[in-house]
C-alpha positions as CSV (number, residue, x, y, z in Angstrom):
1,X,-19.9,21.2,93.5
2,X,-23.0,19.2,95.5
3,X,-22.9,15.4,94.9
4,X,-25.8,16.0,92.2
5,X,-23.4,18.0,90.3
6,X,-20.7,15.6,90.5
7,X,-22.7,12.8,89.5
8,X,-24.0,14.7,86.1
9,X,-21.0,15.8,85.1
10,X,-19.3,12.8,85.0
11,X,-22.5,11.5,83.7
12,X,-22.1,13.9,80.7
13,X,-18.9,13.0,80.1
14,X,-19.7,9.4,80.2
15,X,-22.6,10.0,77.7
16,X,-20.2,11.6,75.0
17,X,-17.2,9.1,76.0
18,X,-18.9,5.8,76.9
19,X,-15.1,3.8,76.8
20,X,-12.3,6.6,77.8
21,X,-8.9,5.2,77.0
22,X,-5.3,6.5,77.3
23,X,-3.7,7.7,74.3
24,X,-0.4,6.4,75.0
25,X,0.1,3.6,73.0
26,X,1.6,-0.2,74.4
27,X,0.9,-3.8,73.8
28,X,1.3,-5.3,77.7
29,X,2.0,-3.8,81.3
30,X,5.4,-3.6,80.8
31,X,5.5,-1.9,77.9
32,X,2.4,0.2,79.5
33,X,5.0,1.3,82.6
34,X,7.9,2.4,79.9
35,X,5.7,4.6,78.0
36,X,4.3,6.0,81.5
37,X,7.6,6.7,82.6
38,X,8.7,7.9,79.0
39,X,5.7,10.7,79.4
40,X,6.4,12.3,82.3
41,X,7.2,16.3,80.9
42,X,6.4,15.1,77.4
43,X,3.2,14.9,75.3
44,X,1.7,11.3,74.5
45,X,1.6,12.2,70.6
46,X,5.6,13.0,71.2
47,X,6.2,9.0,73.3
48,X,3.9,7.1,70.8
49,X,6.0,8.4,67.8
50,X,9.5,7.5,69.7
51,X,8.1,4.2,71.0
52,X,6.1,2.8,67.7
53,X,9.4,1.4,66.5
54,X,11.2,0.7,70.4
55,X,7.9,-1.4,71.2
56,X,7.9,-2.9,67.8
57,X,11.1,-4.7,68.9
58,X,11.2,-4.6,73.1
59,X,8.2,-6.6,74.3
60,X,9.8,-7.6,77.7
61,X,12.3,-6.1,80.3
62,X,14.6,-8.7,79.3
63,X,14.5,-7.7,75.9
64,X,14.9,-4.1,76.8
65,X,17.8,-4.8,79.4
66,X,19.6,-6.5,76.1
67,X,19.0,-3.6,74.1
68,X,20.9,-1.8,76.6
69,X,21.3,2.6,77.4
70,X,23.2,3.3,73.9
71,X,20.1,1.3,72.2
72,X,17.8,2.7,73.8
73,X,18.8,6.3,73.3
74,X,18.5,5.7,69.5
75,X,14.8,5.3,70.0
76,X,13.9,8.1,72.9
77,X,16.2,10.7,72.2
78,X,12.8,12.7,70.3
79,X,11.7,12.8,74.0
80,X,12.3,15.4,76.7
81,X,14.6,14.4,79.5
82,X,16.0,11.4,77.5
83,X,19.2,10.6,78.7
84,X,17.6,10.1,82.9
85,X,14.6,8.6,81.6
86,X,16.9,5.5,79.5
87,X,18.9,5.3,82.8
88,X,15.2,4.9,84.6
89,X,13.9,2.5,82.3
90,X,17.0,0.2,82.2
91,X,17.3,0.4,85.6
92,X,12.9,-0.3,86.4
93,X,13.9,-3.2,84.0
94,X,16.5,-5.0,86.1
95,X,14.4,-4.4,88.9
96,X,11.5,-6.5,86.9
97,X,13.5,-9.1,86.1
98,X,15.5,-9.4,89.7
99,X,12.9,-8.9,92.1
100,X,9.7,-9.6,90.1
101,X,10.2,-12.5,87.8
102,X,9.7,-10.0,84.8
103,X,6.4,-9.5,86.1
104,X,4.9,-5.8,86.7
105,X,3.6,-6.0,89.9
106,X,0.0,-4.8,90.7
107,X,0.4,-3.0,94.1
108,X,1.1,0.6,94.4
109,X,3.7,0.0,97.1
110,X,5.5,-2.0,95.1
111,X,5.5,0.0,91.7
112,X,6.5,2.9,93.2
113,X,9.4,1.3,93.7
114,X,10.7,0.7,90.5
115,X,13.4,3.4,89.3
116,X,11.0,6.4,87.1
117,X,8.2,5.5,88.8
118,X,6.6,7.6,91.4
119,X,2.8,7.8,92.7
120,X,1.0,9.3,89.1
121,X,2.6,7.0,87.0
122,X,1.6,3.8,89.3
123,X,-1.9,5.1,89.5
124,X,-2.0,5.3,85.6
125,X,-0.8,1.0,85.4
126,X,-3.1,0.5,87.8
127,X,-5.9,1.7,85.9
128,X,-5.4,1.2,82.7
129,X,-4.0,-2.0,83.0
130,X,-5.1,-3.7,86.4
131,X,-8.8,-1.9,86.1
132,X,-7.9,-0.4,89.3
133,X,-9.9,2.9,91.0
134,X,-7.0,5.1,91.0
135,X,-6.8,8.6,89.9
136,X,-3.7,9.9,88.4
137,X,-3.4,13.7,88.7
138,X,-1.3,15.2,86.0
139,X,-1.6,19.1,85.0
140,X,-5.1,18.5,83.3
141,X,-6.9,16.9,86.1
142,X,-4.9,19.2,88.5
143,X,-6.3,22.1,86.1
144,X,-9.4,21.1,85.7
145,X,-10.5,19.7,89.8
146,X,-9.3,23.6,91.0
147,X,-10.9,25.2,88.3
148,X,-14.3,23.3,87.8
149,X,-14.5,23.3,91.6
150,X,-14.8,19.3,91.5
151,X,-12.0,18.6,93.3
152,X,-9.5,22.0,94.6
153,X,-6.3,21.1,95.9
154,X,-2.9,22.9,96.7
155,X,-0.8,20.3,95.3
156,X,-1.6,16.7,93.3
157,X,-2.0,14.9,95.9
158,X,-4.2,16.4,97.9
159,X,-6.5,16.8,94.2
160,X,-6.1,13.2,94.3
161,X,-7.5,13.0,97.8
162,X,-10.5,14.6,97.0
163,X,-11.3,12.8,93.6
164,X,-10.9,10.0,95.5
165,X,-13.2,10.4,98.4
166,X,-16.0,12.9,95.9
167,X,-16.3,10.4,92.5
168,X,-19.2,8.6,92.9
169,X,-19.8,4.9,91.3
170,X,-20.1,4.0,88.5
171,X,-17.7,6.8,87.2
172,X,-14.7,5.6,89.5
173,X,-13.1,3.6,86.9
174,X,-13.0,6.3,84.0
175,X,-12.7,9.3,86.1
176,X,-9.4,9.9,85.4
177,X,-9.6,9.6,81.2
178,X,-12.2,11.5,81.0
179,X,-10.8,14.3,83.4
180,X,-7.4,14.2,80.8
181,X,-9.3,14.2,78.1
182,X,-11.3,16.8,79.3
183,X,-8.2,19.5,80.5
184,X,-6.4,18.1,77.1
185,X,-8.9,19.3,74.3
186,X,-11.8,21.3,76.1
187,X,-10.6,22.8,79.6
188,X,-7.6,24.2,78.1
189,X,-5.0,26.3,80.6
190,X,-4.7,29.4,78.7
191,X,-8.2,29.6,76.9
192,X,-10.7,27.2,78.5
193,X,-13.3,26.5,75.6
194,X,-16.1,27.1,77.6
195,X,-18.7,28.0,74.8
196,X,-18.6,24.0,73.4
197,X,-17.9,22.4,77.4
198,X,-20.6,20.2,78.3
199,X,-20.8,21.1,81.9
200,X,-19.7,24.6,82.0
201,X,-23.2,25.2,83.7
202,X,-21.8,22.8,86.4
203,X,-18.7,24.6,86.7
204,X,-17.6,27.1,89.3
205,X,-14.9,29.0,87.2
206,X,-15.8,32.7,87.5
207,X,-14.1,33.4,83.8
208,X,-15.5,31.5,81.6
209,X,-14.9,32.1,78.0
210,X,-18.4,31.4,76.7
211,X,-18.1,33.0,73.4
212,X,-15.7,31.7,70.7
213,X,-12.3,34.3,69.9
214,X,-12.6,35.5,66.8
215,X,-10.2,33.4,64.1
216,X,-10.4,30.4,66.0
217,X,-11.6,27.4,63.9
């Protein structure tokens, strides 16, 4: 894609999504971090049902620390991977409390740290809650920037490279929502809905699926 392109289709996207948000659901950073961690291999529909009730109760690290492995098993054990990701989340929450004040810190460096927490899930706390310009690249940006031609890389990172140095202002922010949302409901992996995509024209995938399959609602 030329700079032109890039610029109107995120300006397309912004049109139809003026304020993109992540579906996770959480009430303050921490609880923003435990629900990031909690998604990893798992859909947010799947994390907001197991953490409606966990959240409801656990505001804090401390709190969560008190509630302890065995507790909070009761309440993740809907999710995928449960039994590491209580260990993690224990664990990120000592780690809050001991070398942070109960704090989440707002540094990359310093979140990747924490136990659970690697490079995708810091970018997502830095945007969504420290308004940061970070791009998270899980399989739907990573889908969508090879396909669309917006952004091809070999692995995540180096798709996060290229967002990074191709996303123009004043779409920096958002970039990563609306990509998600994009790969999530539109850009699908098996059957990309090309006939109702807004900037299909703009993208470089050879096999587009312009016309609706037959039975499809």
């Amino acid at each position: 894609m030329t700079k032109d392109q890039i610029f109107e289709f995120f300006r397309r996207l912004a049109e139809d999504n003026p304020d993109p948000q992540t579906e996770l659901e959480f009430g303050n950073a921490y609880q923003l971090v435990v629900a990031v961690a909690l998604s990893a291999q798992a859909t947010d529909v799947g994390v907001n049902k197991a953490t409606r009730a966990l959240f409801a109760k656990v505001k804090t690290p401390q709190q969560m620390i008190a509630l302890g492995e065995d507790g909070l098993k009761e309440y993740i054990k809907t999710i995928g991977l449960f039994n590491s990701k209580t260990k993690n989340v224990i664990a990120l929450s000592h780690m809050l409390v001991d070398d942070y004040g109960g704090e989440v810190p707002d540094s990359r460096d310093e979140l990747v740290k924490l136990p659970g927490v690697g490079r995708k899930t810091a970018n997502v706390v830095l945007n969504c809650w420290f308004h940061q310009e970070t791009f998270a690249v899980d399989t739907h940006i990573f889908r969508v920037g090879n396909r669309t031609g917006l952004a091809k890389g070999k692995t995540p990172e180096q798709v996060e490279a290229k967002l990074e140095k191709r996303v123009p202002e004043p779409f920096r922010l958002g970039a990563h929502h609306w990509l998600i949302l994009h790969g999530r409901y539109v850009c699908k992996a098996r059957t990309p809905e090309c006939w109702r995509c807004k900037v299909a024209d703009l993208c470089s995938y050879r096999k587009k699926v312009l016309e609706k399959p037959k039975g499809r609602g």
